[in-house]
N, C-alpha and C positions, 0 to 999 in steps of 0.2 A: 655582608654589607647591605643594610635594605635599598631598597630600590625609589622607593618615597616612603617620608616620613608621614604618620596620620597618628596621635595620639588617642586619638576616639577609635580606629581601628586595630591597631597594637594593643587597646585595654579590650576589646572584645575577642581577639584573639590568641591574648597573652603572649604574642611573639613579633619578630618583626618580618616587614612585606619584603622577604628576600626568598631565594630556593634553600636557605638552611633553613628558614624560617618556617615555611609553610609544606609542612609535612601531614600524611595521613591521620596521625595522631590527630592535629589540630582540626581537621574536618572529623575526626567520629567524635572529636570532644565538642563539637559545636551540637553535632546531634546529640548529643547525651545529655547536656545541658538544656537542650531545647532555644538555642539563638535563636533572636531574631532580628529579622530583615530591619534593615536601616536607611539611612537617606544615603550611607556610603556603602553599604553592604548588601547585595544581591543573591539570591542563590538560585541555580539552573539544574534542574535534573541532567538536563540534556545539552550540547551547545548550539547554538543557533543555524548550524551547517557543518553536514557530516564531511568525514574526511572523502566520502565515494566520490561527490561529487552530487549529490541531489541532494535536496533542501528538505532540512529535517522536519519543519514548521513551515506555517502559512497560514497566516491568517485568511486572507482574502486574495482572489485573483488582482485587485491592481496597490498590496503592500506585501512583500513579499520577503522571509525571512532575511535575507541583506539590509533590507531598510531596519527590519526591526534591529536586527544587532547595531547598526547605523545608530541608530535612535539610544538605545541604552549606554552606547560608549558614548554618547554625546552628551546625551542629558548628565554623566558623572562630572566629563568635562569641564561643561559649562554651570556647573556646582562646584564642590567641596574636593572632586574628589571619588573614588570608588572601585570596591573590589566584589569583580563575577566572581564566585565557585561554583564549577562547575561539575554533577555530578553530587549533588545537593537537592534533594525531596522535600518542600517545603511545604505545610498547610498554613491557609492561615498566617502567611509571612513566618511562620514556626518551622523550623531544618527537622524533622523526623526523620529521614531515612538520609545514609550514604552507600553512595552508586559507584564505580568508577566508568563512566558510560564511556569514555574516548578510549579507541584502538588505537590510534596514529594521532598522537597530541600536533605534530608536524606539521601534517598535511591540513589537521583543523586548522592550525594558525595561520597557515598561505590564507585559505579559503577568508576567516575571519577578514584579515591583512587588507585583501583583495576587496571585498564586500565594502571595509571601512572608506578603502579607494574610491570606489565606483558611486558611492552613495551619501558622501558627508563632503561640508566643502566648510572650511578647511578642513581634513584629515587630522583630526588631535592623535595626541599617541598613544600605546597603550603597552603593556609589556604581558607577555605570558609564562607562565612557568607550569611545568608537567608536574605533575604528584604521582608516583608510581605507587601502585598499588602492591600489597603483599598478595593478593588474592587473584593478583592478573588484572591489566587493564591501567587508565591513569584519568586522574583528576584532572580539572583544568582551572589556574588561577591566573584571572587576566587584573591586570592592577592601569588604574586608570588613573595618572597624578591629575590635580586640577590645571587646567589650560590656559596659559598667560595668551593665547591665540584665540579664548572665546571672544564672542559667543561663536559656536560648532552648529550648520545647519546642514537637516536632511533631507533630502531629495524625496521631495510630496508623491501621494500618489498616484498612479499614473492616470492622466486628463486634466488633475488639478492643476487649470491653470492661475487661479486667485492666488494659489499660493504653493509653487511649484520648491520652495525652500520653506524649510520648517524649525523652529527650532526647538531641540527638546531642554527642561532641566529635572532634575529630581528633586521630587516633591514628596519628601518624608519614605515611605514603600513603593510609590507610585511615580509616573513619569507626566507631567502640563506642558504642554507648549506654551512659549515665551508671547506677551500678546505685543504688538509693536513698539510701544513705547518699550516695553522692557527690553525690546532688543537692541535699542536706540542707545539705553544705558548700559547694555553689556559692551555695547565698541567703544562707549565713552571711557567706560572702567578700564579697557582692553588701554587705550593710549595713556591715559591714567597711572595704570601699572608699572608702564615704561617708563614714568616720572617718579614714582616710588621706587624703583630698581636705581635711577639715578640717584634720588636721594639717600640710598643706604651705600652707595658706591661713598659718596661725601663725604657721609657720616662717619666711615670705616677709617679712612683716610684721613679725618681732621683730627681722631680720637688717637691715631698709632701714629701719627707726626706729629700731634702735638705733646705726645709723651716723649719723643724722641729728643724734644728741645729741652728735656732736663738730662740728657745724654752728654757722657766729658768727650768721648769722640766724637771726630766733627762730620765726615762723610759716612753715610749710611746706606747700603744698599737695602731697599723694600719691595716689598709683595701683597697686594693686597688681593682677596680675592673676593667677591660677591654671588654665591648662588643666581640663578634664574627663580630659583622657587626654592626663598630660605624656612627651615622649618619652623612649623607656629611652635614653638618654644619657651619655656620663661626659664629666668635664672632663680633656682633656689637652692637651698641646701643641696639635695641629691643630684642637680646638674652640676654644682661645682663638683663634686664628687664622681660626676661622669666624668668630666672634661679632665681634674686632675688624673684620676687612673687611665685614661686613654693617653693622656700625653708622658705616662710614668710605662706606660707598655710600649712605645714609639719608641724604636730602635734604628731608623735608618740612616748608613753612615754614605758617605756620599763617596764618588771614584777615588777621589784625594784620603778618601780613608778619615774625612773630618764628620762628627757629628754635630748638629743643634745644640750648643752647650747651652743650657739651661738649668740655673742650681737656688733661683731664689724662689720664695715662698708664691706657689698660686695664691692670687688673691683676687675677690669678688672688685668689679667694677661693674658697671651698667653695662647688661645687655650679654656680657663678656668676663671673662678667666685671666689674669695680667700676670707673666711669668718672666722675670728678666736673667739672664744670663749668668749670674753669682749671687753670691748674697751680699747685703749691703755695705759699704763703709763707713770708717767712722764720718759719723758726722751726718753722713747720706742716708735716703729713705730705701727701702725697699724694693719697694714698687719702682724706682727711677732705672731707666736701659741701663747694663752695664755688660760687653762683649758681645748680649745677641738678646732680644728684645722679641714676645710674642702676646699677641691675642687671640683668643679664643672665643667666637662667639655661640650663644646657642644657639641661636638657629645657622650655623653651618658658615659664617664670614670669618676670614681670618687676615689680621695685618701680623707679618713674621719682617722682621729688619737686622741687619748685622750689619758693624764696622768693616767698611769695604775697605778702605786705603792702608789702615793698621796691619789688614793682614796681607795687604800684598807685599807693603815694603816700611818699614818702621820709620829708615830716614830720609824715604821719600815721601810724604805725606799726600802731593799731587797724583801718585802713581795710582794705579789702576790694575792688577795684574791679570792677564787676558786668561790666567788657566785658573784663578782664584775667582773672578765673577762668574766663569763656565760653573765651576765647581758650586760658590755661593747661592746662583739661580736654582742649583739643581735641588740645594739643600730647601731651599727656600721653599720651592716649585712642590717639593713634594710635601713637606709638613701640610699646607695652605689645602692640597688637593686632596690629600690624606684626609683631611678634617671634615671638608666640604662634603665629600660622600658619606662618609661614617656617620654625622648631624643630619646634612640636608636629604641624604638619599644620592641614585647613581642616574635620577631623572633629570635631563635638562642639560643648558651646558651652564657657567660662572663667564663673569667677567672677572681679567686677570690686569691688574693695571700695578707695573715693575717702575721703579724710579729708582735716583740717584737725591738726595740731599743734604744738606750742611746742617746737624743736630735740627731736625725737620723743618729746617725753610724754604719753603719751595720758590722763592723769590729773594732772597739774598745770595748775593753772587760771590766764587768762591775766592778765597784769600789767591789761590793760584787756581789756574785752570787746570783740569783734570785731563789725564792722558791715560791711552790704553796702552800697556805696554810686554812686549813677551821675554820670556826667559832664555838665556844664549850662559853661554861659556863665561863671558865675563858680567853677568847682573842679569838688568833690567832693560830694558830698551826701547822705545817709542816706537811701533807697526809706524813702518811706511803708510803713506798714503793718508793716515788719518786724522781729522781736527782734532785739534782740542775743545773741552768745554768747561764754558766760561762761569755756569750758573744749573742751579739745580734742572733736571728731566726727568721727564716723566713720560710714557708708551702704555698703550692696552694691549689685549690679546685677547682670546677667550680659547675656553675647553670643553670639553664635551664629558661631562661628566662620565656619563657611561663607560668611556674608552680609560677614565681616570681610576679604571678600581684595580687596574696593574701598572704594575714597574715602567712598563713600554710604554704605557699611555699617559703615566705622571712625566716620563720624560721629555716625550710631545709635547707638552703640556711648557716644561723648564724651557724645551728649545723653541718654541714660539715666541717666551718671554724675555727668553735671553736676546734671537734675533734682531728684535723691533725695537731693543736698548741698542744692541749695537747699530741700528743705522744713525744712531746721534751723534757717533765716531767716525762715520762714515764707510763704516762696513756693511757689506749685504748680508754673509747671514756667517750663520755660529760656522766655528772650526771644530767644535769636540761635540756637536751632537747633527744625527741626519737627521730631515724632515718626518722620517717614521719612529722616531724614537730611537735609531741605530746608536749604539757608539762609536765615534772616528777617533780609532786609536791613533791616529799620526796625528793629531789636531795636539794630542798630550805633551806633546817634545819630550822629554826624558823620562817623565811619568808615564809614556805610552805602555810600558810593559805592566806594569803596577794598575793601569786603568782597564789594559786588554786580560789580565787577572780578573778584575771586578767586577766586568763584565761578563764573561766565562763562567766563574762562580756561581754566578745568580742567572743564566741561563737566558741573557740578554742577546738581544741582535747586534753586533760587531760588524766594522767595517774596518779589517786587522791592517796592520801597521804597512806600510809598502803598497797595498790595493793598487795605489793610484796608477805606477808606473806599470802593472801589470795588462 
C-alpha cells in the first residue's frame, strides 16, 4: 500500500512509494537507465549522518550535516514533494553507480529523526524504508509527502543573526531559499489549504446526500471521509478500471458476518466511481441508492451510506438497532479507510464525518424520532437512559492514516466514529469496540460468541466475554 501518492514519481520509477514497492531491482534499474535527478527525486551516495554517531559530511564549520539534511527534507516539503535514495552515485544529476552504503538503516533514521528535530521548525515528516541488499548492506528510501504545515524553516548558520530561520524549496535539481514575500505566501497558501480541505469535505457530502434523496428508504447511515492530502488524480478510463477492480477484490465481512452489498453497475460521475447496492428496478435508474450506496473518489474521498432502520427492525421504522449501527460503522469505517490509503497513500491522517439522515436531508425532521435500541429475549428495546432524535446528525472524527493500513487501526478508526454518533443519544462511548481497536465480546449480547469467533480468526485484539467481572 504506498505510502504517498506522486504520479511523476511512480512513472520514473515504474512502482509505487511503499516497501513492496521499492526494492533493489528498482535502484539498479534507475542506474542502468541513467535517471535523472528531479525537482522530486534526489539521489545520495552516502546519507547525511552515519549510524556511529559522527557526521559523514560538512560543509563548513558553522552549517553542519544536520542542517543540510534539514534543508533538503524541507525544501521537498515545502514543494511537491520528494524521494532521497540513498546509496545512489550521481554525475551530473545522472545515477551511474549503486552503492548499498548503510549498515544499520535504524540507527541512520533515529540520527536523521533527531537532526530533522533539532534543526527545522516546524518538523515536516518524512518516512524511511531499508532496501536490503543481495550483496550485504541496505539502501535508504526516505519519502518526503508535500507539507500542508509549509512553508518548513531551517535553522541559519551559526551567527546568522539577519536570518537565523531560513527557508529551503526545490528548485528543479537544486535547492533556493524562499525570498520574503514568498514566504509571506507559503503561510497564506498554508491557511488557504485548510479552506480547500473544507471545501472538499462539502463537496463530498452534497454529492452522496444528494444522491441519497433519490433513495426509497428513508434513514440512512453515512460516512464520509476526506484525505489530508488527497491524490492529484484525474478520472479516466483506466481509473474507473482501477477503482472498479479494487472494489471487485474488497472482501470484508464485518463481526455480524454482513458484507458491503454492492451489485449495481460502477459508473463514471465527476471526480468519482457511483455503485449502488442492486441493480435497478423497473422503472428506476441505475445509478439511484438501493440497500447500500458508494462513492468512490480518485483522489482517495469516499461517501459509503446504508439503510440503517430497515435493517435493524422492518416494523419498527423509528428503531435504531445498537448491534446493527456497531456493526454498520464498522462496515462503513473500513471500505471509506480501505480506499483512502490504497488512492491517497498511508501519509497524513482523513477527516471522518458519520451522520444519520432521512433519504439525505440534513434538515428535514423525522416522521418519528429515532431511538437506539438493544436486543433482549423479547425484541427490541429503548437503552435506558437515552434521548431520542428528532432530526437528522451529523459528528466528525479523524484517523490517522498510517495506523489505517490494518484491521486494528480501521477499527479505531469505526470506534471513533461510531462514539461521537452515539453521544447524540446520549451515550459516552461504543459497547462493541475499545478505544485501541479491541473487540468487547460482551458488548455483542448473543452474538458475543460468533463475534469472539471473528475476532480470533483474524488474529484481532479481544476483550473475551465475562473480562468485566474478573
Amino acid at each position: 500500500m504506498p505510502i504517498w501518492r506522486s504520479a511523476a514519481l511512480e512513472a520514473v520509477l515504474e512502482t509505487s512509494l511503499d516497501e513492496s514497492g521499492l526494492t533493489e531491482a528498482v535502484i539498479k534499474r534507475l542506474v542502468e537507465v541513467g535517471a535523472r535527478e528531479t525537482d522530486q527525486l534526489d539521489f545520495k551516495l552516502r546519507p547525511h549522518l552515519s549510524e556511529s554517531g559522527t557526521v559523514a559530511t560538512q560543509a563548513d564549520r558553522s552549517w553542519g550535516a544536520e542542517q543540510e539534511f534539514a534543508k533538503d527534507v524541507c525544501a521537498f516539503a515545502n514543494h511537491l514533494g520528494g524521494l532521497i535514495l540513498v546509496g545512489i552515485r550521481d554525475e551530473n544529476d545522472i545515477a551511474t553507480r549503486a552503492e548499498p552504503t548503510v549498515a544499520d538503516p535504524g540507527a541512520v533514521t533515529q540520527r536523521l529523526r533527531q537532526a530533522l528535530l533539532n534543526y527545522s521548525s516546524p518538523s515536516p515528516q518524512f518516512y524511511s524504508i531499508a532496501i536490503e541488499s543481495a550483496d550485504g548492506g541496505y539502501y535508504l528510501a526516505l519519502i518526503v509527502p508535500p507539507s500542508p504545515a509549509a512553508p518548513h524553516a531551517v535553522q541559519g548558520a551559526t551567527g546568522n543573526t539577519r536570518r537565523p530561520l531560513q527557508y529551503p524549496v526545490r528548485d528543479g535539481t537544486d535547492t533556493r531559499w524562499l525570498l520574503e514575500h514568498e514566504v509571506a505566501e507559503r503561510y497564506r497558501a498554508r491557511f488557504a489549504g485548510r479552506s480547500a480541505r473544507q471545501a472538499l469535505r462539502v463537496e463530498t457530502l452534497e454529492a452522496g446526500l444528494g444522491a441519497l434523496q433519490r433513495a426509497e428508504d428513508e434513514i440512512w447511515l453515512y460516512l464520509a471521509i476526506v484525505p489530508e492530502s488527497p491524490a492529484p488524480q484525474r478520472l479516466d478510463q483506466h481509473a474507473v478500471e482501477t477503482i472498479t477492480n479494487w472494489w471487485r477484490e474488497y472482501g470484508f465481512a464485518s463481526p455480524l458476518s454482513r458484507i458491503f452489498n454492492l451489485h449495481g453497475t460502477p459508473t463514471a460521475a465527476p471526480e468519482r466511481v457511483t455503485i449502488s447496492g442492486s441493480a435497478a428496478r423497473v422503472g428506476g435508474e441505475d445509478t439511484d441508492p438501493r440497500d447500500a450506496y458508494l462513492e468512490l473518489y480518485v483522489d482517495g474521498r469516499v461517501f459509503a451510506a446504508t439503510p440503517i432502520t430497515t435493517r435493524s427492525s422492518r416494523e419498527d421504522r423509528a428503531c435504531i438497532g445498537e448491534l446493527t449501527l456497531a456493526d454498520d460503522t464498522i462496515l462503513l469505517a473500513d471500505i471509506a479507510v480501505s480506499w483512502a490509503n490504497y488512492q491517497a497513500g498511508s501519509w497524513g491522517s482523513a477527516e471522518v464525518v458519520i451522520g444519520l439522515a432521512k433519504q439525505g436531508l440534513v434538515t428535514e425532521p423525522f416522521d418519528t424520532p429515532l431511538t437506539i435500541q438493544s436486543a433482549s429475549n423479547e425484541g427490541l428495546h429503548r437503552i435506558r437512559g437515552t434521548r431520542a432524535i428528532p432530526r437528522p446528525i451529523q459528528a466528525r472524527s479523524a484517523v490517522d492514516l498510517d495506523q489505517g493500513q490494518d484491521q486494528v487501526g480501521r477499527l479505531r478508526a469505526a470506534r471513533n466514529a461510531h462514539t461521537v454518533l452515539l453521544h447524540h443519544f446520549g451515550l459516552s462511548e461504543s459497547g462493541q469496540l475499545d478505544a485501541d481497536g479491541a473487540i468487547i465480546a460482551w458488548g455483542w449480547g448473543r452474538q458475543a460468541q460468533d463475534v469472539e469467533r471473528w475476532a480470533t480468526d483474524r488474529g484481532l485484539p479481544l476483550r473475551p466475554r465475562y473480562s468485566q467481572s474478573l
